[in-house]
Residue, then its C-alpha position, 0 to 999 in steps of 0.5 A: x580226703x588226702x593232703x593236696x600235693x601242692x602246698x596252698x601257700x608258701x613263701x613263693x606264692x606269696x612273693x609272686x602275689x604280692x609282686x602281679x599286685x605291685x606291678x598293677x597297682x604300685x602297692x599291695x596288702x597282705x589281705x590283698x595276698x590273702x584274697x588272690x591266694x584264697x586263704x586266711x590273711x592270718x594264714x599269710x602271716x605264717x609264712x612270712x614277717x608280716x608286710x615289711x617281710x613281704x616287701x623284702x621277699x619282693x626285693x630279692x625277686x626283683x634283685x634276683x635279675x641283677x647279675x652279680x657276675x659283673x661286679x668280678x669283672x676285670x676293671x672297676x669301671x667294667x665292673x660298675x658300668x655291666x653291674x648298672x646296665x645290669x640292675x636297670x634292667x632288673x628294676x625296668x622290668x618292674x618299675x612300679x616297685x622302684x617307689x615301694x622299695x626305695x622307701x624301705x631298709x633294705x633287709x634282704x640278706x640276699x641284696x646286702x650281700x651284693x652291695x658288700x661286693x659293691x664295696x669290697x669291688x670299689x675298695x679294691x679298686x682304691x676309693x677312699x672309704x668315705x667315698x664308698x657309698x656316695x658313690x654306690x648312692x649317685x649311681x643306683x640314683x642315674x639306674x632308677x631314674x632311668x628305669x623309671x623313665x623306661x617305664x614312661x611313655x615314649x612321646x614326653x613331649x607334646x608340641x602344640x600350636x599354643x607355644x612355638x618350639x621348632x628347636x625341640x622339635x628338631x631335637x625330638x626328631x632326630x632320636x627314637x631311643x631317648x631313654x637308651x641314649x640318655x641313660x647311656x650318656x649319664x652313665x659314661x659320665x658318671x663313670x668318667x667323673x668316678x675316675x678323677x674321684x678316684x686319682x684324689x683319693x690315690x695318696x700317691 
């Protein structure tokens, strides 16, 4: 009987398992992996650097959406805002990862390399080296939440005879893109407060 064509397992199918877990279930194991893949679970610990090595291997699928082409865009604050949009729609996409890999060190050689541009872009620009990750920090925390709101149910908010609210109503009514609009109006004020930041740290 001949070798399959196909290998059973590698480090792919493994990422893409663990990842349809996720987005199911918020979680995964490995010999969650291993049953959906019908192998050994030992036979999934060749692959790859046991469960924390799985969760790295998700974070660059899910990072692999993020374009790291805007970080070269001609302005900082360009560069930032298309880098956001970006990174939430990355995250949008698979929102039940966000709580799993926010938890964990970011390993990934792939993602390092992109919050070094991050950096090296920011530095560039003449922020101060302190400010560097504060600022990194404020913006993935407006990005994820946001992504975690896209995920949420579009009606929040249900009004009842109990409790007289004619204002939120009004405020509800007039807006079927809350979570677009939202997000849009942090992030220009977040960028708007990172230009003032960034005259305090100019020395001239």
């Amino acid at each position: 009987m001949g070798r399959p064509r196909k290998a059973l397992l590698d480090r792919e199918r493994i990422t893409s398992t663990a990842l349809e877990l996720v987005d199911a279930q918020g979680e995964f194991s490995v010999p969650q992996i291993a049953r959906k893949l019908g192998v050994q679970t030992a036979s999934v610990y060749h692959h790859v650097d046991g469960r924390d090595g799985i969760v790295e291997l998700v974070r660059e699928r899910v990072c692999a959406a993020i374009d790291p082409a805007t970080l070269r865009l001609e302005g900082w604050d360009e560069a930032m805002t298309a880098w956001a949009r970006s990174y939430r729609a990355a995250f949008a996409a698979h929102p039940r990862a966000i709580p799993l890999l926010t938890t964990s060190p970011v390993r990934a050689p792939m993602v390092l390399l992109q919050y070094e541009q991050a950096v090296t872009r920011l530095l560039d620009a003449g922020f101060a080296l302190p400010d560097v990750m504060p600022v990194i920090i404020g913006l993935e925390n407006l990005v994820l939440g946001s992504a975690l709101d896209m995920a949420a149910p579009e009606a929040m908010w249900e009004l009842t005879d109990e409790a007289e609210t004619p204002q939120l109503a009004r405020a509800l009514g007039v807006t079927d893109t809350r979570s677009e609009a939202a997000f849009e109006l942090a992030l220009t004020g977040y960028v708007a407060y990172l230009r003032t930041l960034l005259e305090a740290d100019d020395p001239a």
